[in-house]
The first five atom37 places (N, CA, C, CB, O) and aatype in JSON, in Angstrom:
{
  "aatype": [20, 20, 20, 20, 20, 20, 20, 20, 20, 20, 20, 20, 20, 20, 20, 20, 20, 20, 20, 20, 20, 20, 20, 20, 20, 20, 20, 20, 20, 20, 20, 20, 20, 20, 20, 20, 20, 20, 20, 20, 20, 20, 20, 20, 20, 20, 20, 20, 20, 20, 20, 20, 20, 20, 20, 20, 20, 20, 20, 20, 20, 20, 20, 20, 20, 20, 20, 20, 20, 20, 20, 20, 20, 20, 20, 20, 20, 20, 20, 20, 20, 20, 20, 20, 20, 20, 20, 20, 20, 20, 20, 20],
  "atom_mask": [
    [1, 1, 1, 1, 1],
    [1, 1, 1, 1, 1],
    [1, 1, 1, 1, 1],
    [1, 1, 1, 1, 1],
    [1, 1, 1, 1, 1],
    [1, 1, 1, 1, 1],
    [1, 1, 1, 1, 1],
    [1, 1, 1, 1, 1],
    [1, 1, 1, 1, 1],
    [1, 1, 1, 1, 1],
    [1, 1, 1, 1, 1],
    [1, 1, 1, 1, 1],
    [1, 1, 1, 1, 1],
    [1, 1, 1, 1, 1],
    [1, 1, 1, 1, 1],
    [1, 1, 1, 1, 1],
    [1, 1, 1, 1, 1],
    [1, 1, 1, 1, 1],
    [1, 1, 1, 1, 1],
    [1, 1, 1, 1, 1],
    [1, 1, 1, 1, 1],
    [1, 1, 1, 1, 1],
    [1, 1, 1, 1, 1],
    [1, 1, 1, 1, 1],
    [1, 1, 1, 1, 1],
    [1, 1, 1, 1, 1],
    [1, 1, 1, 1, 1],
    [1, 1, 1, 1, 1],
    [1, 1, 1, 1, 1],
    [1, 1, 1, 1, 1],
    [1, 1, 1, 1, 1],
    [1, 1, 1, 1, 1],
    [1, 1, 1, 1, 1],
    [1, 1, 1, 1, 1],
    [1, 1, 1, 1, 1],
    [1, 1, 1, 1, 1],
    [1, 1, 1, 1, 1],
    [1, 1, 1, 1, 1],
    [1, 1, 1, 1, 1],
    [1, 1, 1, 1, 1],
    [1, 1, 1, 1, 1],
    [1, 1, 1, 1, 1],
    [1, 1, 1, 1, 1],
    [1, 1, 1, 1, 1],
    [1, 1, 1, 1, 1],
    [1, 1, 1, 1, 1],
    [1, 1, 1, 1, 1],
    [1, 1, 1, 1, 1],
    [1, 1, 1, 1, 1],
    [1, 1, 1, 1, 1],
    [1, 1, 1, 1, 1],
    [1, 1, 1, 1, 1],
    [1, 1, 1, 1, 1],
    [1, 1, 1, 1, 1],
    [1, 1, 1, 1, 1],
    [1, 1, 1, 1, 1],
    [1, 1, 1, 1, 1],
    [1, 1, 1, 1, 1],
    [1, 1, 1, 1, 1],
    [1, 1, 1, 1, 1],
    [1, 1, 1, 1, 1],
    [1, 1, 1, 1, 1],
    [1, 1, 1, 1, 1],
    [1, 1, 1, 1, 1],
    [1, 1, 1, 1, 1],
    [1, 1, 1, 1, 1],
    [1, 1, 1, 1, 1],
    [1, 1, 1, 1, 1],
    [1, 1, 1, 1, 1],
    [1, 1, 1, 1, 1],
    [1, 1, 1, 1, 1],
    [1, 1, 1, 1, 1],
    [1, 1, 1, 1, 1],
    [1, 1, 1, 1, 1],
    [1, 1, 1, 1, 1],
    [1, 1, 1, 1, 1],
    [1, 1, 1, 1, 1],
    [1, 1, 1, 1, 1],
    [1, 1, 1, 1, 1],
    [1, 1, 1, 1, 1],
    [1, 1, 1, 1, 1],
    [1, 1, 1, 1, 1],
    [1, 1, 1, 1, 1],
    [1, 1, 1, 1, 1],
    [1, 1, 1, 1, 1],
    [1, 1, 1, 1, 1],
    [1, 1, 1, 1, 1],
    [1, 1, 1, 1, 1],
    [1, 1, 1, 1, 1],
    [1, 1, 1, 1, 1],
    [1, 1, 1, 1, 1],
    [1, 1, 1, 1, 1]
  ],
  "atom_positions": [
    [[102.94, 102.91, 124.95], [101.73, 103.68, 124.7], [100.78, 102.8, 123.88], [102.05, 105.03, 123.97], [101.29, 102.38, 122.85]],
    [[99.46, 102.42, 124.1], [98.29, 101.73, 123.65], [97.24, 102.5, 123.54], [97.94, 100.72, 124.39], [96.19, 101.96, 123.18]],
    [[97.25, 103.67, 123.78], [96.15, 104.66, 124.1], [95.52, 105.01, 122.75], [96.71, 106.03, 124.87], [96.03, 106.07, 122.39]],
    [[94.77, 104.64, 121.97], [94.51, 104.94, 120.25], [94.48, 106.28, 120.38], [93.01, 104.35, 119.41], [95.3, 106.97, 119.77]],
    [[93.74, 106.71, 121.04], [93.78, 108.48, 120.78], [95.12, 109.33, 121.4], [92.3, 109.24, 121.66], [95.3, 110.54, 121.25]],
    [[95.89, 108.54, 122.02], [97.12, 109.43, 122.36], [97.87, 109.02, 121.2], [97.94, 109.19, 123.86], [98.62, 109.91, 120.8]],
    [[97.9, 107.79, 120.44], [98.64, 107.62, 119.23], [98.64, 108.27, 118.23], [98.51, 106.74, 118.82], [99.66, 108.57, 117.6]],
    [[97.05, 108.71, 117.8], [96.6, 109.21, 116.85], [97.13, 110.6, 116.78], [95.3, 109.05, 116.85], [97.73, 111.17, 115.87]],
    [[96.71, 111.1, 118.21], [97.12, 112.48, 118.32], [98.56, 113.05, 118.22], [96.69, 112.83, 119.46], [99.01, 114.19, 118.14]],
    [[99.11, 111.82, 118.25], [101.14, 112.0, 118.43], [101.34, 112.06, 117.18], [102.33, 110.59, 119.16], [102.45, 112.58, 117.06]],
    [[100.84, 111.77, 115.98], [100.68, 111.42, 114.44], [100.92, 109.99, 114.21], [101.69, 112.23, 113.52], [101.95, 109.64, 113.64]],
    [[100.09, 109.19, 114.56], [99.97, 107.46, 114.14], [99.61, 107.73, 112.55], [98.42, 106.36, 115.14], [99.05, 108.62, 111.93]],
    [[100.13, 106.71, 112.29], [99.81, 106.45, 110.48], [98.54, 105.69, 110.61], [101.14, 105.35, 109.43], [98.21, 104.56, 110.96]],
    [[97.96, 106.8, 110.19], [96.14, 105.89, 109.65], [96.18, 105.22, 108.69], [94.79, 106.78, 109.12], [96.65, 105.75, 107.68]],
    [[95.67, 103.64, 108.59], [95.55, 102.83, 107.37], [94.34, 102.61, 107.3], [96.26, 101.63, 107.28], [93.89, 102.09, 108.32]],
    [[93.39, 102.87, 106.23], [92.11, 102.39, 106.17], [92.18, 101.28, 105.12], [91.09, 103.49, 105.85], [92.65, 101.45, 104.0]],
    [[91.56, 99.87, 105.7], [91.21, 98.73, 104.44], [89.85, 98.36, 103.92], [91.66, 97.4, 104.82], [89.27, 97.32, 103.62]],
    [[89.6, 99.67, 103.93], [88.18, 99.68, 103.16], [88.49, 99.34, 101.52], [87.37, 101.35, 103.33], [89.58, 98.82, 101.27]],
    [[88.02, 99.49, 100.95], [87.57, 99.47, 99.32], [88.2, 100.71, 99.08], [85.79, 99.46, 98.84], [88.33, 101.49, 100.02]],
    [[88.73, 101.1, 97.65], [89.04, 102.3, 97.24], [87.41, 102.89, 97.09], [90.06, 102.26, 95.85], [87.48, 104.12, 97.22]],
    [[86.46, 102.6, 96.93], [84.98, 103.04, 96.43], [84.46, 103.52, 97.4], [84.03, 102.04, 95.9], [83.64, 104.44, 97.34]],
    [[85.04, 102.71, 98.99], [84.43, 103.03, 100.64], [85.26, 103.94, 100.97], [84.44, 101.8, 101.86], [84.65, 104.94, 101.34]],
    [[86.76, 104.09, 101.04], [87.33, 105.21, 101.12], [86.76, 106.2, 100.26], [88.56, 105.05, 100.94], [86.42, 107.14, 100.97]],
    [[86.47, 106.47, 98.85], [86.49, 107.75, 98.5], [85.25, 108.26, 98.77], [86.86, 107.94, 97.22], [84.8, 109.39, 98.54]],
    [[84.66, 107.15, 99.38], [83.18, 108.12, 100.16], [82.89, 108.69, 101.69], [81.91, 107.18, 100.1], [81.92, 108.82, 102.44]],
    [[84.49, 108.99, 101.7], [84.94, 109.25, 103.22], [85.83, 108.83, 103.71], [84.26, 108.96, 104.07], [86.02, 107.62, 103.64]],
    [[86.68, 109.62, 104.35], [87.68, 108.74, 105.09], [88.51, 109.91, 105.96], [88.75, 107.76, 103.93], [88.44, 111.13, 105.82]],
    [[89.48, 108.98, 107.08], [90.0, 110.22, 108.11], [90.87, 110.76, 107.05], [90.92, 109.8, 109.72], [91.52, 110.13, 106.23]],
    [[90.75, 112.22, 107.22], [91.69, 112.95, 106.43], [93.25, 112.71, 106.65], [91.4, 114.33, 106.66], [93.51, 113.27, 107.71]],
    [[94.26, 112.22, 106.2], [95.4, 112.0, 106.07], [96.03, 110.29, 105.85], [95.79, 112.7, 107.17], [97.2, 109.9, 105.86]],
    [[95.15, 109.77, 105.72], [94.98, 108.45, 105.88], [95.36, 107.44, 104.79], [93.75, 108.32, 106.17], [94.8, 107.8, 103.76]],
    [[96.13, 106.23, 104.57], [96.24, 105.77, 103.6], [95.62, 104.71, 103.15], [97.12, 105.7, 103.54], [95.4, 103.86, 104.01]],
    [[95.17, 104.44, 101.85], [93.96, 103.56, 101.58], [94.58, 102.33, 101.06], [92.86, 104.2, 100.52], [95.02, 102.38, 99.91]],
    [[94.68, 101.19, 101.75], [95.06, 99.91, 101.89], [94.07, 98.92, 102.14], [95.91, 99.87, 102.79], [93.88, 98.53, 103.29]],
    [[93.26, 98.34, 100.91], [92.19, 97.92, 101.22], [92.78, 96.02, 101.63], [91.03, 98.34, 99.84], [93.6, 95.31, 101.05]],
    [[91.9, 95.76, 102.88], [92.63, 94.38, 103.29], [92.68, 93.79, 102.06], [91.87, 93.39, 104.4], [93.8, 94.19, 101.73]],
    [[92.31, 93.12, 101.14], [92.7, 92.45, 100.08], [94.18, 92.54, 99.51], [91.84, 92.81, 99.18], [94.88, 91.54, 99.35]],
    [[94.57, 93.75, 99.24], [95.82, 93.78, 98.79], [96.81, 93.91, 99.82], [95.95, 94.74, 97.91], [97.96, 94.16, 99.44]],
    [[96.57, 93.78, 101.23], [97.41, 93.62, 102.74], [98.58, 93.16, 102.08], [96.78, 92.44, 104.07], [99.6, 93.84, 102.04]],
    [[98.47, 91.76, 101.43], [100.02, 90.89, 101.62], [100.87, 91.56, 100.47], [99.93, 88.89, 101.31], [102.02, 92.02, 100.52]],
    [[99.94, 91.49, 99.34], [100.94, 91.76, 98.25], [101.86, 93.01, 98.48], [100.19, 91.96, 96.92], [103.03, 93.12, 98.11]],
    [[100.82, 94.3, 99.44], [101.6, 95.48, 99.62], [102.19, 95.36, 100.97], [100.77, 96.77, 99.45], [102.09, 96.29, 101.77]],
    [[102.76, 94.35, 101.24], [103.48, 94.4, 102.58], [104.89, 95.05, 102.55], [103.64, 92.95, 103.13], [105.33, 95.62, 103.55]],
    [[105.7, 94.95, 101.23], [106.67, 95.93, 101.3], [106.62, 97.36, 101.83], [107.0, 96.02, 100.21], [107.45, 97.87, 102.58]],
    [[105.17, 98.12, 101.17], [104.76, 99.12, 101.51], [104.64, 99.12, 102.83], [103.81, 99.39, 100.92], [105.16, 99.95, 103.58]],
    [[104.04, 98.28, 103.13], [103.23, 98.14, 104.79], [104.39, 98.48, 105.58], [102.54, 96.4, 105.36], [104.39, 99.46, 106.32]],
    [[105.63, 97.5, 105.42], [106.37, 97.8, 106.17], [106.98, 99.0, 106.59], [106.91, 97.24, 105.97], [107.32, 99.39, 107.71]],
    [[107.06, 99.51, 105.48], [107.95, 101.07, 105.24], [107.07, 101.96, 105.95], [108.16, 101.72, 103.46], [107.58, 102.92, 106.53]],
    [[105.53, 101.73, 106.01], [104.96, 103.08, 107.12], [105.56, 103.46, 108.5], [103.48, 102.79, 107.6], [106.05, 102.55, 109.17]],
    [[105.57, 104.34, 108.83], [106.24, 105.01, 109.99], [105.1, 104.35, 110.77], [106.47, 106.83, 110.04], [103.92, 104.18, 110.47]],
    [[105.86, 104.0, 111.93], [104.72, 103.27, 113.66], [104.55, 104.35, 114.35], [105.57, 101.99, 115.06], [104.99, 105.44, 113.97]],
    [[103.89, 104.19, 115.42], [102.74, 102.68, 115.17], [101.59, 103.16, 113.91], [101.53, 102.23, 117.03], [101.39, 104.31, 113.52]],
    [[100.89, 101.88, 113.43], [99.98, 101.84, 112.69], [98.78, 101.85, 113.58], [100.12, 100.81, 111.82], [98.59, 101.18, 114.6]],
    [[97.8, 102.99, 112.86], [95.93, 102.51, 113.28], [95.33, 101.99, 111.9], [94.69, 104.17, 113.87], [95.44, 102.5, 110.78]],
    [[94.58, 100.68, 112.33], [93.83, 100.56, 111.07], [92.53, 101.03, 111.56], [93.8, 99.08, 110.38], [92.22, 101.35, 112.71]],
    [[91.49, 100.99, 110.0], [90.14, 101.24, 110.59], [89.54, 100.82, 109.23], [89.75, 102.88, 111.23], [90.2, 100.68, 108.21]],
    [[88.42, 100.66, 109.32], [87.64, 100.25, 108.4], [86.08, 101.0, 108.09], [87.57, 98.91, 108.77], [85.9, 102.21, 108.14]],
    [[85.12, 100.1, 107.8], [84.14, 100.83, 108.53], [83.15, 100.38, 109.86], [83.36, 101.14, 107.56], [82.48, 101.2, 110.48]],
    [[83.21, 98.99, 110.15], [82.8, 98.97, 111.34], [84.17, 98.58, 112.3], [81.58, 97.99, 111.4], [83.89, 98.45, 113.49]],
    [[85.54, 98.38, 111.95], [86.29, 97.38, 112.86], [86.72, 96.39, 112.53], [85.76, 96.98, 113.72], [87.92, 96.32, 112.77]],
    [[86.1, 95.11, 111.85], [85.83, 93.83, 111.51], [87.23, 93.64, 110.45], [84.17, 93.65, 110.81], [88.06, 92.76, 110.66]],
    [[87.3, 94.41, 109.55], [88.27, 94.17, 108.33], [89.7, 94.37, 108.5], [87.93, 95.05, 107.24], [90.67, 93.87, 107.92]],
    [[89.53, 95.62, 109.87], [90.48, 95.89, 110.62], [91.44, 95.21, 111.51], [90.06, 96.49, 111.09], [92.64, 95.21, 111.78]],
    [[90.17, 94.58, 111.87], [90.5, 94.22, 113.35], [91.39, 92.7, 112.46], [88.71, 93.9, 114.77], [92.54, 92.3, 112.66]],
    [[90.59, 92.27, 111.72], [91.28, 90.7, 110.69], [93.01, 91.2, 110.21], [90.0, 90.38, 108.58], [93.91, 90.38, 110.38]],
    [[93.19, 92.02, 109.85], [94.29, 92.7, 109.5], [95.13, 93.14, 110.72], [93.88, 93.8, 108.69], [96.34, 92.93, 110.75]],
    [[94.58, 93.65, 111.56], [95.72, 94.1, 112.63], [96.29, 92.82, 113.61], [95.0, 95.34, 113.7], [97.34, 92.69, 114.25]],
    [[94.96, 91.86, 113.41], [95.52, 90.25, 114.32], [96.69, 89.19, 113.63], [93.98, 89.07, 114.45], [97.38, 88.39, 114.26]],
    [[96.73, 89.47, 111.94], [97.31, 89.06, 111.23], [98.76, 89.45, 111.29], [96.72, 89.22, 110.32], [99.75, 88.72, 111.36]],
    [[98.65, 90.93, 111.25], [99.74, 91.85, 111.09], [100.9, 91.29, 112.91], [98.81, 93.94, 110.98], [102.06, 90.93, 112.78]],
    [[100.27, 91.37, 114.26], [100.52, 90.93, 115.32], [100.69, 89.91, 115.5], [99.98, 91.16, 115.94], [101.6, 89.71, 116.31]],
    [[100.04, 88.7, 114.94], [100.95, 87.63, 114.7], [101.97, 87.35, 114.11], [100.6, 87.01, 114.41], [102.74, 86.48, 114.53]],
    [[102.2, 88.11, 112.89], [103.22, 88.13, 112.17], [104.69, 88.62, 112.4], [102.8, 88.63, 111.36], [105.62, 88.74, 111.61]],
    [[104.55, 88.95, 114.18], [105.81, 89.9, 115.01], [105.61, 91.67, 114.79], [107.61, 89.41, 114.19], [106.36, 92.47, 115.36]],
    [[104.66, 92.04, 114.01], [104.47, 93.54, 114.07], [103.38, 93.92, 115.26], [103.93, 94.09, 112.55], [102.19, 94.11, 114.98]],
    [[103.8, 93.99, 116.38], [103.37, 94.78, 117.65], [102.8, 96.21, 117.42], [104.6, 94.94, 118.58], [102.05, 96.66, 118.28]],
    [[103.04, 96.77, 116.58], [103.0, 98.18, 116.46], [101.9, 98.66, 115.62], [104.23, 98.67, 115.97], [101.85, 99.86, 115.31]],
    [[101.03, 97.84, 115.22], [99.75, 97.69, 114.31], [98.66, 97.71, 115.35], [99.69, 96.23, 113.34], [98.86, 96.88, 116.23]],
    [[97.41, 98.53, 115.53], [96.22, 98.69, 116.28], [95.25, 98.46, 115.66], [96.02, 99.76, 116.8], [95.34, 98.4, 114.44]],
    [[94.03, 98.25, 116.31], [92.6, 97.81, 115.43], [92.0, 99.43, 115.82], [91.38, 96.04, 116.22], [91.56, 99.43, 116.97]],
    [[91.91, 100.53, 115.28], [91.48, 101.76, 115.76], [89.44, 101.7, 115.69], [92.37, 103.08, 114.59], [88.59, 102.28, 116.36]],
    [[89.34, 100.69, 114.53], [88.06, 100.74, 114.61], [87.11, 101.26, 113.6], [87.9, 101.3, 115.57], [87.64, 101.18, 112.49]],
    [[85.89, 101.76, 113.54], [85.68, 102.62, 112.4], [85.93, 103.33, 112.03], [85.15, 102.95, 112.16], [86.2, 104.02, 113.0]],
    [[86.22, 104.15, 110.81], [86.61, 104.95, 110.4], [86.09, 106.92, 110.97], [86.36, 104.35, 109.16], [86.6, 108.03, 111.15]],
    [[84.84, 106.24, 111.02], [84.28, 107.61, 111.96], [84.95, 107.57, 113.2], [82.58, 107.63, 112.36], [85.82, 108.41, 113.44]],
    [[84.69, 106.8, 113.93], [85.5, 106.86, 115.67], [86.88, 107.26, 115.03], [85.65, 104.98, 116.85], [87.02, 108.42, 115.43]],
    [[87.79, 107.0, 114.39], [88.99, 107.29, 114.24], [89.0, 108.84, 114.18], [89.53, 106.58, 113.1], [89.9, 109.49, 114.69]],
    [[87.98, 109.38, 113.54], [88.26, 110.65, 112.67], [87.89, 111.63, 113.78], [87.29, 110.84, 111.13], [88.32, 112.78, 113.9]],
    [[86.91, 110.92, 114.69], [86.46, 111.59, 115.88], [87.59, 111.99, 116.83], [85.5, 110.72, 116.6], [87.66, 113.16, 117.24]],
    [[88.55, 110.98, 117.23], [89.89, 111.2, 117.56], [90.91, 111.43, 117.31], [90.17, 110.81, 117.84], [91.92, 111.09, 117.94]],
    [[90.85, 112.08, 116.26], [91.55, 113.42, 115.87], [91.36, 114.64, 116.25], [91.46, 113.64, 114.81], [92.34, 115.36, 116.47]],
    [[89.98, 115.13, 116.4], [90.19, 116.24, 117.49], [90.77, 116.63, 118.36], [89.67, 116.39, 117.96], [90.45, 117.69, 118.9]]
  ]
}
């Protein structure tokens, strides 16, 4: 399954790597705030999330750097979902 919105909808773990300052001015409701900067150090964490992962950001870009990282790194199960609005949109 690759389908972002069939993932989302199955309960994918939302990661947003926005800023804690960009998250708390919005974000998909249930979502955990992992701003790319602290990616490596919290990779213990990272790992332990239930799959697959969506990231999102706010345009994609921070995301998308993080989910190519994460897929090279042998984690397949990491998606670039995109902005944070489109994400939240597909949750409906």
């Amino acid at each position: 399954m690759n389908n972002i919105k069939e993932m989302i909808q199955a309960g994918a773990t939302v990661v947003d790597v926005r800023t804690p300052g960009e998250y708390q001015g919005g974000h998909v409701a249930g979502s955990i705030n992992i701003p790319m900067q602290e990616f490596i150090e919290r990779m213990n964490e990272v790992k332990e999330l239930p799959r697959p992962l969506i990231l999102c950001c706010a345009s994609g870009n921070r995301s998308g750097q993080v989910t190519h990282y994460m897929n090279a790194n042998g984690d397949a199960e990491v998606y670039n979902g995109g902005g944070w609005m489109e994400v939240n949109a597909l949750k409906a």
